[in-house]
Structure formats: C-alpha cells, structure tokens
C-alpha positions in Angstrom: -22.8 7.4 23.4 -23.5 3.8 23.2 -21.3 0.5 24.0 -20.5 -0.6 20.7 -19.5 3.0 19.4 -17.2 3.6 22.7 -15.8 0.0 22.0 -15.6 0.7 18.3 -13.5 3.8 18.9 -11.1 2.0 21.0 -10.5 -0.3 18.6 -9.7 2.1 15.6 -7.3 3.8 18.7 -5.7 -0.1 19.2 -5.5 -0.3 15.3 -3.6 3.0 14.7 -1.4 3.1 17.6 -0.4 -0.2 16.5 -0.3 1.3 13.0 2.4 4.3 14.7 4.6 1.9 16.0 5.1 -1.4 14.0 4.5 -0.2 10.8 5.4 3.5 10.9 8.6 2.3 12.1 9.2 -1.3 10.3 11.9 -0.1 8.4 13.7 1.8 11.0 13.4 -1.0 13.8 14.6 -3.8 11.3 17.5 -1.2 9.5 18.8 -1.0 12.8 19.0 -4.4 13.6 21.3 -4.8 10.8 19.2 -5.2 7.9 20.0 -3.2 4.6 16.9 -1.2 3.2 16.5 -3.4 0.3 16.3 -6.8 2.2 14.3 -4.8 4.8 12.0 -3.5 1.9 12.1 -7.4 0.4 11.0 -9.1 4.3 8.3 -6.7 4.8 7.3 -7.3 1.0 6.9 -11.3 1.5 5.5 -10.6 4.6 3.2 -8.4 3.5 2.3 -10.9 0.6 1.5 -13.6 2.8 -1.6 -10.8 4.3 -2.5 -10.4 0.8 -3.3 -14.4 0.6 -4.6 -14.5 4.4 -7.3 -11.7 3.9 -9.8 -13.5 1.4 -8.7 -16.7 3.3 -10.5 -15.1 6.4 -13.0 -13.4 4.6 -14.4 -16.8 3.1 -14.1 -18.3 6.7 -16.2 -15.4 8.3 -18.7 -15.8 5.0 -18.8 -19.7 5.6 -19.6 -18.3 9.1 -17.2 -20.6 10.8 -15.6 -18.2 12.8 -17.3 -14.8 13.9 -15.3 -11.5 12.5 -14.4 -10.8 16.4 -13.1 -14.2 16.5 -10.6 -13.4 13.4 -10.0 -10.1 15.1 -9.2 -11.5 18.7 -6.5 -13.8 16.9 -4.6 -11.2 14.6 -4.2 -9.4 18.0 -2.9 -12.0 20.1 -0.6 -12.8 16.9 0.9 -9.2 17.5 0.6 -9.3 21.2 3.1 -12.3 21.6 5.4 -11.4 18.9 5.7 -7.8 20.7 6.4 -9.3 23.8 9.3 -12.3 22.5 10.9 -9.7 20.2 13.2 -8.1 22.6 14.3 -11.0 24.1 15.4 -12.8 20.9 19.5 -12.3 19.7 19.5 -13.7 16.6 19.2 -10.9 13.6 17.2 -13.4 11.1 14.9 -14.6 14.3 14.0 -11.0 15.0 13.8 -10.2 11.6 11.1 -13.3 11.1 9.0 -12.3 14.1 8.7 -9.0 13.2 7.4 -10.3 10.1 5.1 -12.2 11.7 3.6 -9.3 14.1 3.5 -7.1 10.4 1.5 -9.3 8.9 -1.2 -8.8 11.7 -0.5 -5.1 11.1 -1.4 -5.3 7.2 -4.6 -7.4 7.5 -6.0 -5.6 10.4 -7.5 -3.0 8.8 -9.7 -5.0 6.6 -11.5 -6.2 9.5 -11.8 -3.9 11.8 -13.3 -1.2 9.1 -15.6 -4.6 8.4 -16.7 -4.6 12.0 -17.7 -0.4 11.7 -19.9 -1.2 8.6 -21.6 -5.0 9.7 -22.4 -3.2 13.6 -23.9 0.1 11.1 -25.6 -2.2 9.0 -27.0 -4.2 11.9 -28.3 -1.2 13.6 -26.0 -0.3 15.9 -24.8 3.4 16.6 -21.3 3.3 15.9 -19.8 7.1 14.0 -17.3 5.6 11.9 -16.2 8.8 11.2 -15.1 10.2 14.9 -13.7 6.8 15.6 -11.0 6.8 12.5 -10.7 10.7 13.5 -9.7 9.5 16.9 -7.8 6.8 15.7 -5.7 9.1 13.4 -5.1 11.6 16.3 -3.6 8.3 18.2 -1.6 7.8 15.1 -0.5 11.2 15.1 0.5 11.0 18.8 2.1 7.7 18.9 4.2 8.4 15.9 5.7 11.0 17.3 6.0 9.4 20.7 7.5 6.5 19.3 10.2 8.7 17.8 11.0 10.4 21.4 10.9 7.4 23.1 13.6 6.1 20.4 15.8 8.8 20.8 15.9 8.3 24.6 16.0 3.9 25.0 17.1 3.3 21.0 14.6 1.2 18.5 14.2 -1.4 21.7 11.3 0.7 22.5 9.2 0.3 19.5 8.2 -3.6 20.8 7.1 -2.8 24.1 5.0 0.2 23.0 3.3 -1.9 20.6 2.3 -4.2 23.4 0.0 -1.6 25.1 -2.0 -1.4 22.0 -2.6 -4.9 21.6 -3.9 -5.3 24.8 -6.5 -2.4 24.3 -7.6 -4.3 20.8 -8.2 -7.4 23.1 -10.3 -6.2 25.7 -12.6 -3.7 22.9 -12.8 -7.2 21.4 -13.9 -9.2 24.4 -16.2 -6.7 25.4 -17.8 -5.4 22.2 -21.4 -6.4 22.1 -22.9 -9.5 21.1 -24.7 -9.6 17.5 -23.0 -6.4 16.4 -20.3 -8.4 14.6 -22.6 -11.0 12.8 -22.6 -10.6 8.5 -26.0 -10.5 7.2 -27.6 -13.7 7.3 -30.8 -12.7 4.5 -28.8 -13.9 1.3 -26.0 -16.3 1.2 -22.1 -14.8 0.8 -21.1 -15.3 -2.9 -17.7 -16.5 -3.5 -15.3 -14.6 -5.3 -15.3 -15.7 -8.7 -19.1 -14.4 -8.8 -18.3 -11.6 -6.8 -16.0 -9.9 -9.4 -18.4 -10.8 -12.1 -21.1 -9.4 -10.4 -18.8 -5.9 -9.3 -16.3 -5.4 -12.7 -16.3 -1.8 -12.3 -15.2 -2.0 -8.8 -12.7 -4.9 -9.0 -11.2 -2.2 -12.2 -10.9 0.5 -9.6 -9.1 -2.2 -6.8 -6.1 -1.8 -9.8 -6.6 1.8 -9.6 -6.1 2.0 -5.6 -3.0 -0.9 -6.0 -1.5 1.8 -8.0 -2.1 4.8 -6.3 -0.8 3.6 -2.8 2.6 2.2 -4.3 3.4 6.0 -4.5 1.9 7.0 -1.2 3.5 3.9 1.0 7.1 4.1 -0.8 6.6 7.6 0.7 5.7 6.6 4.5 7.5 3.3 4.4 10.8 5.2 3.2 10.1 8.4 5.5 13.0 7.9 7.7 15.4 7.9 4.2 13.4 10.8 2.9 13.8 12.4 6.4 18.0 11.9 6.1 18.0 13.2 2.5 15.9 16.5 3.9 18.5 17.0 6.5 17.1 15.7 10.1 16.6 12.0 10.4 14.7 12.9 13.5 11.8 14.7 11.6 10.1 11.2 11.1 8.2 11.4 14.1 6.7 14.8 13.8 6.1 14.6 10.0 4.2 11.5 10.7 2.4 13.5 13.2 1.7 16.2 11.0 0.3 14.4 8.7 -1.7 12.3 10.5 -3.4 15.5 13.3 -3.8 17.5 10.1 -6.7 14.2 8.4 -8.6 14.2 11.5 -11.5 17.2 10.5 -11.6 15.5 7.1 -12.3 12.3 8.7 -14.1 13.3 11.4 -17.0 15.3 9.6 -17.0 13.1 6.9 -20.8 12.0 6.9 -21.2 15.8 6.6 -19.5 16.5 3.9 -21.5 13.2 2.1 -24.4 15.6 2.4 -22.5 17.9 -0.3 -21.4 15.1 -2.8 -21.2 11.4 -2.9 -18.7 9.2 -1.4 -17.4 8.6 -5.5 -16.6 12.1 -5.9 -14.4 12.4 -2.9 -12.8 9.4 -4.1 -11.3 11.1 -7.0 -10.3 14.2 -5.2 -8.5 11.9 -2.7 -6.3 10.8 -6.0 -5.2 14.1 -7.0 -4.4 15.1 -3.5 -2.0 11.9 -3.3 -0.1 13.1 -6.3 0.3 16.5 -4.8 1.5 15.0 -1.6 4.5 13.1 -3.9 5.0 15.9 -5.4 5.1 18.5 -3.4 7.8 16.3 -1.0 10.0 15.9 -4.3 9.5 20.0 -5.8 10.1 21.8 -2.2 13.9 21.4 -1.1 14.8 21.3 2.7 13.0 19.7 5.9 10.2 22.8 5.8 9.1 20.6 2.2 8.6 17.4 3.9 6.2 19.1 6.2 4.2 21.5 3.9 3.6 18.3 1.8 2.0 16.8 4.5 -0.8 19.5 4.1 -2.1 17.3 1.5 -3.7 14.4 4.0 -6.2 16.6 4.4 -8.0 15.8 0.9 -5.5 12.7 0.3 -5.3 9.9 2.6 -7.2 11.4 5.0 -10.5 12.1 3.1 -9.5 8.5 1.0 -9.3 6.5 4.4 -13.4 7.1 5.3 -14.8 7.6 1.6 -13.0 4.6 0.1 -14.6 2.9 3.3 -18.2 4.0 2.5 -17.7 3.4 -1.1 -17.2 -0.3 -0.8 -19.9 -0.6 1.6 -22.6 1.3 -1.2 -21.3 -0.6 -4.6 -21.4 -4.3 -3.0 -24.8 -5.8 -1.2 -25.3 -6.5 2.3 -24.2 -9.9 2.2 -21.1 -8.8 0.6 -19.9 -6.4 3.2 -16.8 -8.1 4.9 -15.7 -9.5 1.3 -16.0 -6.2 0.1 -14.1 -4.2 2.3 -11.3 -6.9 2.7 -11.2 -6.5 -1.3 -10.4 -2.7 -0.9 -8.1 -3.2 2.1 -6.1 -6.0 0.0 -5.8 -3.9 -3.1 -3.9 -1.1 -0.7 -2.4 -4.4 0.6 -0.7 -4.4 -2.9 0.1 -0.9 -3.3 1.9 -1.8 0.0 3.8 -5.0 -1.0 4.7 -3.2 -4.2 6.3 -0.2 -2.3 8.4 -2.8 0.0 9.7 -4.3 -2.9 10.4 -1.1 -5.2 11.1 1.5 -2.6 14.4 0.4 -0.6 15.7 -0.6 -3.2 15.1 2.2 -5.6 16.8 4.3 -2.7 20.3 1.9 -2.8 20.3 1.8 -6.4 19.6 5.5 -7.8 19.2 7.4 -4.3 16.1 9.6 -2.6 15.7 12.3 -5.4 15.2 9.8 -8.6 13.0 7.6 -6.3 10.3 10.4 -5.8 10.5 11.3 -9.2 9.4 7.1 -10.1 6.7 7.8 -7.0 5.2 11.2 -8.6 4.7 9.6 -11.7 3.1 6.5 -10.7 0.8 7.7 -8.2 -0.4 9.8 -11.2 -1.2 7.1 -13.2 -3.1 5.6 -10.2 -4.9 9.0 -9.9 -5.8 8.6 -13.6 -7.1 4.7 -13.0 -9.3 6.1 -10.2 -10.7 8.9 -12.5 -12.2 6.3 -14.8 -13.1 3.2 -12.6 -14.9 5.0 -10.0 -19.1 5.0 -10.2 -21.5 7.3 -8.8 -23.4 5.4 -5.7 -25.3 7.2 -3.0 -24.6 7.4 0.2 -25.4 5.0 3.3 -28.2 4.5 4.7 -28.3 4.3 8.7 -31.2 2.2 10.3 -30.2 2.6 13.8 -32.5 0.2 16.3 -30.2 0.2 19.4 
C-alpha cells in the first residue's frame, strides 16, 4: 500500500475515534456535568450552527486557495486537541460547557474535509481506497465507543477528554506527514462561488433538503442513545449498541467500489433512505434492550452504505473544480439534520418522553426517505486515474 492511502486511513481512524468519544458521548459528558437534556440538546445545537456557517467559510478559503485543505485540517485538530486537554482542569459548569462546544464544533466540520481530502488525493492520482479507510474508521468507531463506555464506568465521564486527546494527536501527525500535492483542488477551471454553484447543481442542492431531513431522525436517535438506552432498561447498553452498529457497516463500506459495479452510487442512495426509516422504526416497534440492538442491523444498508455512496455521489454530480465545495455541501446538509436533532431531540424527551419522541423520529425520517426518492439522479460511477 502506498503513503497517502496508509496516511489516509489513519486519518478516517483519527476522525472516528474522535467521532466515539466527543460526539458519541456529547450528551452524556455535558448531562453529567449538570446540564439538563434540553439545554444540553440547545448548546450542542448553536454549536453545531456555528459548523454549519464555518464549513462554506473554509470551503471558499481552500477554493480562493489561500490556505491548503491540510492546512484547514491541521487547525480543526489542534482546535480539539487543546480543548481536550484544558477541559478537565476547568470547574466552572458554563466554562466546561463552552469548551466542549468549542472542541464539537471541530467534531461536526471535520468530516467535510477530510472525505474532501479522500476524493481531491483520488482525483489527483493518488492510490488512496476510500472505501477500506471509512471501513477501518468505522471499526475504530465501533471499538472506541464501546471503550469509551468501559472506561466511564471505571474513572466516571472525566475519561471521555483524555481519550479524545489520543485521537487528535494521530490526525496531526497523518496531517503533517501526508504527501505533498495530494491535497491540492484542481487548478484546470476556476472554483465557482456558491450562488452559481446551486444554479448550476438544482437537483442536488433539492436532495441537500432531502439528507437535512433524513438525518434529523437518524441523529435524534444516536445523539439521544443514552435516554433511549434508560428507557430500554440498561443505561449501560450505549456503548455496545454503538458498537454494534457501527462493526456491523464496515463490509458495506468496505466493498463498496464493488458493489458500484452492480448499480450506481444513486441507487444505493435511495436504499440507504429506507434502511434509515427501518432503523427508527424498528428501535420504536421492538420492546426491551434485545430492540435497540436488532435495530442496529439496519446500518448495514442505512448509514453505513449512505456514509460511502453519498460520498461518491457528490463527487460524480459536481465537476472537478467543485470537489471540496461539493462535499462540504453534503456534509453541511447532515450538518442540519444534526443541529435540528440537538434542538428537537432533548427536548422532545423532557416534554412528552422516549416513546412519543421515536414516533416524531419514524415519521420524519420517512419524509426524508421520500425527499431522497425524488431528488436523487442517476450519475455513473468514478473514475480512477491512478499515476502514483
């Protein structure tokens, strides 16, 4: 295997192990600092609106090409690096509650570029698998999700800061050491902004509503797993339901570019929606803790096959030039879905409780299924030019 694809998959291991601790466990870190679920749900929500803003921000900087996308990446780590390391050691409630904020905004736009650094190194002719790195990643996820959960039950939620800290550190050196050239955007036609970018792409920006939609449903469900966890009957499942879930993606993900050779990326797209309504409702229809985790059997053709064909379906309906803007598009419409969930989940929970709050979720993550049905086109597959 080459440099950048070794260095590519540690950084998708950096990003989702980063992913199992601060996010994964946002809500149970900040609940037991004193926070209630619905101003917990209402921080991460502003916090995650302030990634929503940030992501074209640093999209249009990296087009502009005055800072390189390794230089955007080196910074969110180092923003999640220091804020892992000075949370412990704070006292105040609010000033723990703000740095986490700060460290989850990092979390929420990290995605964006790092997928945009797997498709610009592909499209530059490097040999990066994009699918065995996100399989990797997701087994890290898997692991450190449940890790994180053990470690919690032996040192409290203290431990979730200093686990996070190893990961940043990985994403720094992968960074610093990931070769020269294989992070540079196209340079043959100039970026366009995103005013004609949306003019240019109306059936994709439609489907960016679709995807807002459809992950309200799925992140209410993991942002509110430990609450879903307690109604089921063990708060402790969290760990190994996030596991479960995450172990039981990695063949879809992993042999994706196989299974491209059987349909298009567009088609797995809209099985990826009805899999995400089956996961919601599947969790709501099956009583008991065994639900939660046959649910989770759905990631195989939800989340799991949506995290690598929603991937390669930006990079096929948007032009080479467009390639950061139009994965950062795509990562800020789950941004949405996200922000949406923060705000509507914990506080669906106080007000009318666990039961009538996966009812809401089934329904809209159907609608969002529906969306997707109808805004999603038929592109071909990638095509790989490898040169080095």
């Amino acid at each position: 295997m080459k440099k950048a694809n070794l260095l590519y998959i540690a950084l998708q291991v950096a990003l989702w192990g980063i992913y199992g601790v601060l996010y994964s466990y946002a809500n149970r870190y900040l609940l037991s600092q004193g926070l209630s679920s619905t101003v917990t749900g209402v921080l991460l929500a502003i916090a995650t609106a302030v990634a929503f803003v940030l992501q074209p921000l640093l999209t249009s900087i990296i087009d502009k090409r005055k800072i390189k996308l390794k230089g955007v990446l080196l910074i969110l780590s180092l923003l999640m690096l220091v804020c892992s390391a000075v949370m412990p050691f704070i006292r105040s409630l609010w000033a723990v509650a703000t740095v986490y904020a700060l460290a989850y905004v990092g979390v929420v736009i990290y995605p964006a570029f790092i997928n945009a650094m797997g498709m610009v190194a592909i499209k530059s002719g490097f040999k990066v698998n994009f699918g065995v790195a996100r399989g990797v990643g997701a087994f890290v996820f898997g692991v450190t999700a449940w890790g994180t959960n053990k470690l919690i039950e032996v040192f409290s939620e203290s431990a979730i800061p200093f686990f996070a800290i190893i990961f940043c550190l990985t994403a720094i050196g992968a960074i610093l050491l990931f070769p020269k050239g294989a992070d540079a955007v196209t340079k043959k036609e100039k970026a366009s902004n995103i005013t004609d970018f949306f003019k240019r792409n109306k059936k994709f920006t439609a489907l960016l509503f679709a995807v807002a939609i459809i992950m309200v449903g799925h992140n209410i469900l993991g942002n509110c797993m430990y609450q879903i966890a307690v109604f089921k009957g063990d708060a402790n499942a969290q760990g190994s339901v996030l596991m479960l879930s995450t172990l039981i993606e990695i063949p879809t993900i992993v042999f994706f570019t196989k299974l491209l050779k059987i349909a298009k990326s567009s088609t797995y797209m809209r099985i990826s929606g009805v899999f995400f309504v089956l996961r919601v409702l599947l969790t709501f229809v099956i009583p008991g803790i065994w639900g939660l985790y046959i649910a989770q059997l759905c990631q195989i053709a939800g989340y799991g096959l949506y995290t690598v064909c929603s991937v390669y379906y930006a990079g096929e309906v948007v032009s080479d030039k467009d390639t950061v803007k139009g994965q950062a598009y795509i990562s800020a419409a789950n941004t949405i879905g996200c922000l949406i969930a923060h705000l509507t989940g914990g506080a669906m929970i106080d007000a009318v409780g666990v039961e009538k709050t996966l009812i809401v979720t089934t329904v809209i993550s159907f609608l969002g299924m529906i969306m997707m049905f109808f805004t999603t086109e038929n592109k071909g597959k990638i095509q790989k030019n490898p040169r080095r």
